[in-house]
N, C-alpha and C positions, 0 to 999 in steps of 0.2 A: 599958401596955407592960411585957414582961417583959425583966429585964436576967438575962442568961445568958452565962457567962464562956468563952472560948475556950481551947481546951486542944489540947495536939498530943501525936501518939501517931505512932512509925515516926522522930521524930525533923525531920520533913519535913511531914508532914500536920497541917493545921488542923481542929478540931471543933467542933463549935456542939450541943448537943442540940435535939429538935424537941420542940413542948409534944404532951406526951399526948394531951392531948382536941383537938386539931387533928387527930392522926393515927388517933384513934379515931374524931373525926365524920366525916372523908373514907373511912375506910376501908381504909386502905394499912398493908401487909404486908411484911413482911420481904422485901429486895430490890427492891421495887418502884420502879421510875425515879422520879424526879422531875427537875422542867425549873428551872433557872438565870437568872435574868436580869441582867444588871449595866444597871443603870440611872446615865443622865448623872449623879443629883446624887450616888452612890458608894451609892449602897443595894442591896441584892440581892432578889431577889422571889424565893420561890418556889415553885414551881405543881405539883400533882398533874399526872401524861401525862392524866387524865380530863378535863382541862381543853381538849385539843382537841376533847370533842364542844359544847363552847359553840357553836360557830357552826352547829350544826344544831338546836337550841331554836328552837319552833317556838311560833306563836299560833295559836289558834281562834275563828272570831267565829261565834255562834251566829245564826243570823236567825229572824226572826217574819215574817209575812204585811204586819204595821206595817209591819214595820222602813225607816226615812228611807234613801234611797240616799246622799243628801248626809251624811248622819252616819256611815253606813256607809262612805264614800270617805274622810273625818276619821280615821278610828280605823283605815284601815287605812294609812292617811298615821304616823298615830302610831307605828302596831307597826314600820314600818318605819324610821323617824328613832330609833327605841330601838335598832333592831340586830336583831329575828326574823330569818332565813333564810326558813323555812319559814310562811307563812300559810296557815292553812285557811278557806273559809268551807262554813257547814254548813247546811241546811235540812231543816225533819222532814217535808216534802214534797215536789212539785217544786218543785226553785228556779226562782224568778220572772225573767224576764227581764231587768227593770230588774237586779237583782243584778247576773246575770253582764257583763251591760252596765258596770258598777260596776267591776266587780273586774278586768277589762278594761281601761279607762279609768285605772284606778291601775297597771297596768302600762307601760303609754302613757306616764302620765304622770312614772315613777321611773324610775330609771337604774339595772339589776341584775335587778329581779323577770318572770318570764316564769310563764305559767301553766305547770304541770307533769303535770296531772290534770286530769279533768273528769269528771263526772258526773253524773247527773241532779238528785240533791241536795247533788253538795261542787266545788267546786272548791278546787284546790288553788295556790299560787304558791312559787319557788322565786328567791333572791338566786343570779344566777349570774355575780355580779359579782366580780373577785378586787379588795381594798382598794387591793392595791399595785399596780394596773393604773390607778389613779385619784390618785396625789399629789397631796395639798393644792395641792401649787407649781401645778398644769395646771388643779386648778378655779378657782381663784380668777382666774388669767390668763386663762382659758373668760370666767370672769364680768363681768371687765372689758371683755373687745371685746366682748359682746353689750349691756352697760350703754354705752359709748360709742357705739356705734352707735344704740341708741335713744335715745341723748341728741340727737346729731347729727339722727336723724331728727324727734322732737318740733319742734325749734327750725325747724329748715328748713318742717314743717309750719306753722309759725304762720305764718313769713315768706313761703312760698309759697299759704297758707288749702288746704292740701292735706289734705284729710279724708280720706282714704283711705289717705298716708302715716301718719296721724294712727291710724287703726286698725290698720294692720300693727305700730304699734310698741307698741301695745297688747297683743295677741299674744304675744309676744315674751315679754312677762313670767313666761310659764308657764317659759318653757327658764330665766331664773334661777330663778324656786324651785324647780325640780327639781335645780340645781348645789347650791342651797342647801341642802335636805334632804339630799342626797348628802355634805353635809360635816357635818352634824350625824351622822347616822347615822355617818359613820366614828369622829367623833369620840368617842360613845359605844360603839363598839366598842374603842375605844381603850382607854375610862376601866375598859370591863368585861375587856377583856383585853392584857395588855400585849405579847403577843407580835404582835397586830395592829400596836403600833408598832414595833417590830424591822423587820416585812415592810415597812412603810410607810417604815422609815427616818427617823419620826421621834419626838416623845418627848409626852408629855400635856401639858404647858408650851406648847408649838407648835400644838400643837391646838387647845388652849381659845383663843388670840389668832385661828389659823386660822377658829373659828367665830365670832366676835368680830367678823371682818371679813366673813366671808359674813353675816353677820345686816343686817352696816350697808351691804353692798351691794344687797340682800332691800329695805332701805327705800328705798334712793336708786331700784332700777329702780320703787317703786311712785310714788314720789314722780314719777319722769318719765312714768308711764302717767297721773297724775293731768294734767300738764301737755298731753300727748295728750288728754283729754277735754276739759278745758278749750278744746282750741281747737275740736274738735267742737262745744262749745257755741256758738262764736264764730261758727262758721259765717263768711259775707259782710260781716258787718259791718266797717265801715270802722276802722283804726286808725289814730292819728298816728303819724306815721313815725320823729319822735322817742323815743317811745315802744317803737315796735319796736327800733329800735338799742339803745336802753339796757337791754331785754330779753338781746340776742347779748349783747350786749360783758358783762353778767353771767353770762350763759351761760358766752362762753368764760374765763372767770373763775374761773366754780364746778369745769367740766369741769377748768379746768389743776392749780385745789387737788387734785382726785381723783387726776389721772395722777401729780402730785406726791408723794401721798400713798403711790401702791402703790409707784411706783419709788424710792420711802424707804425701802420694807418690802423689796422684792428684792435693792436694795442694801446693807440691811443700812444705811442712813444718816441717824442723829439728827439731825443738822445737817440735813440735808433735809425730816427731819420737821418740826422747829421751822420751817421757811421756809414749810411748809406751811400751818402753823398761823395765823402772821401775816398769813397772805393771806385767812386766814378775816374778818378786820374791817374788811379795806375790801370785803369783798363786801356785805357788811352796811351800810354807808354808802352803798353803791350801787343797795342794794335798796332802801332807805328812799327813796332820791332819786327812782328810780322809782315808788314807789310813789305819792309825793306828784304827781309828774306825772299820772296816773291819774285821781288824785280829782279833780286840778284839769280835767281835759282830757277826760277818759272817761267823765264820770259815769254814761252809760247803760248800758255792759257794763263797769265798774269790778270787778263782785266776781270775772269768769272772770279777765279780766287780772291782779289783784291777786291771785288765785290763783295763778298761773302765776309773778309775782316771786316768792312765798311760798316756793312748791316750789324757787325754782332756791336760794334762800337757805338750804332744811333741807337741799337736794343739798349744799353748801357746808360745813355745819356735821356732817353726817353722813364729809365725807371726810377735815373736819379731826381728827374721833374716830378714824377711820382713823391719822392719824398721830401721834396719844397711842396710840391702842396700838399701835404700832409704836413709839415711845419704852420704856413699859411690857416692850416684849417684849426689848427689846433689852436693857435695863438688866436685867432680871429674866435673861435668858438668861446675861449677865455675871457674874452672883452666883453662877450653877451652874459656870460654867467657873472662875470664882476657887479655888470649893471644889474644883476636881478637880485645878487646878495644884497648890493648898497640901496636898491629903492624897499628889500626886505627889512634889512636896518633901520631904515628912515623908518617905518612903520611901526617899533615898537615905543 
């Protein structure tokens, strides 16, 4: 860190000099603008105008005749949870069909990218998403009625041996990880550019908790597709009735910690978080309970069933994380407004 003294000139005007070799590697000239940022915890960023063409950095993926489509769909998964705009994919022949099939399919499957070009050997894609058209506050609320709803519908499948609701809610999984990618990528647009959070209205502190919770709602929807398959396995087999009750009523147990948990974070309220958290251990006694019923009662389809407690208990324990870091965020967020009150105090 360079410590560099503030000097005024005009009587009125504040001065700071810029390091040399900052202004030498970017390349800025006498009069040249630069952009301002006042950030929550009182620091100042500040950015070359060049800096708006970041968001048109762009990726190239070269292809071979080899080349895996599934690896191909990964790395263009990746370029786009980093923050690319612009992806290219390139062939030194014609492109193969599975390709553009590929490259198609990862637009389908992201929120923003559209092809923009085509040709016989490139296609091109383009983010025609605006960040601040997508607030954190609207994915993460997206994420939770589609994770409730699949919750709801797993549980109903097992009680009702509905295999077919049981694969709908399977499905279903892709539209969360595609909220969830869409929050990583913002997030890392954030971290690379801070004027991303100005439009977004929010600050990198917010962000990292915001992907924090998309990550652990990412496990809980896989967790309840696990639970969907497991009853697929189950198929017609008979279950104690016992059994199934004590499945719901942890069900609607694990489900209440979750709702608990987000309307902790919306409201802004620790005391809710902690109430959250406590309810995390009698799920866990509840799960064990069942599960011993299982062994004793089930023994021939114990491990789908015992699966199925297992997942509702990591749903539970995943939403209780939710409401630590919603503790964490809050506390942590309080630190930064302390400092902004007391460097506001020092001022008058």
């Amino acid at each position: 860190m360079e410590i560099r003294k503030v000097q005024v000139t005009g009587g009125s005007s504040y001065i700071v000099s810029l390091p040399k070799s900052w202004i030498e590697a970017l390349g800025i000239k006498k009069n040249d603008p630069l952009g301002i940022i006042i950030r929550q915890d009182g620091t100042l960023v500040i950015t070359p105008s060049i800096i708006e063409e970041k968001d048109q950095q762009g990726k190239t993926f070269g292809i071979k005749p080899e080349t895996d489509p599934e690896f191909l769909f990964r790395s263009l998964i990746g370029a786009y949870i980093a923050g690319y705009k612009i992806i290219r994919v390139i062939s030194n022949g014609e492109m193969p069909a599975r390709i553009r099939t590929t490259v198609k399919d990862f637009c389908q499957t992201t929120i923003g990218p559209e092809v923009i070009e085509e040709s016989v050997n490139e296609i091109v894609t383009k983010d025609l998403l605006n960040p601040a058209e997508m607030p954190f506050e609207r994915t993460i609320q997206r994420m939770q009625i589609i994770i409730n709803s699949m919750y709801r519908g797993a549980i109903t499948a097992l009680v009702d041996r509905d295999t077919v609701l049981a694969e709908d809610v399977i499905k279903n999984d892709n539209e969360v990880d595609r909220l969830h990618w869409l929050v990583m990528r913002q997030s890392n647009l954030i971290a690379r550019d801070l004027k991303v959070a100005e439009k977004m209205g929010t600050t990198i502190w917010a962000a990292s908790h915001y992907t924090m919770i998309s990550r652990l709602f990412e496990r809980i929807a896989d967790h309840i597709c696990r639970i969907a398959k497991n009853v697929i396995d189950l198929g017609s087999e008979r279950i104690n009735q016992g059994i199934v009750k004590g499945i719901v009523d942890a069900s609607d147990l694990a489900i209440d910690i979750l709702t608990r948990s987000v309307d902790a974070f919306f409201e802004r309220s620790i005391e809710g978080s902690n109430e959250s958290i406590e309810l995390g251990s009698d799920l866990i006694k509840l799960c064990e309970k069942i599960t011993d019923m299982i062994l004793e009662k089930q023994s021939r389809i114990a491990l789908p069933l015992s699966s199925i407690v297992e997942s509702i208990r990591r749903i539970g324990e995943y939403s209780s994380d939710i409401s630590e870091c919603v503790i964490d965020h809050l506390i942590g967020e309080g630190l930064i407004l302390t400092y902004q009150t007391y460097h506001k105090v020092s001022k008058l």
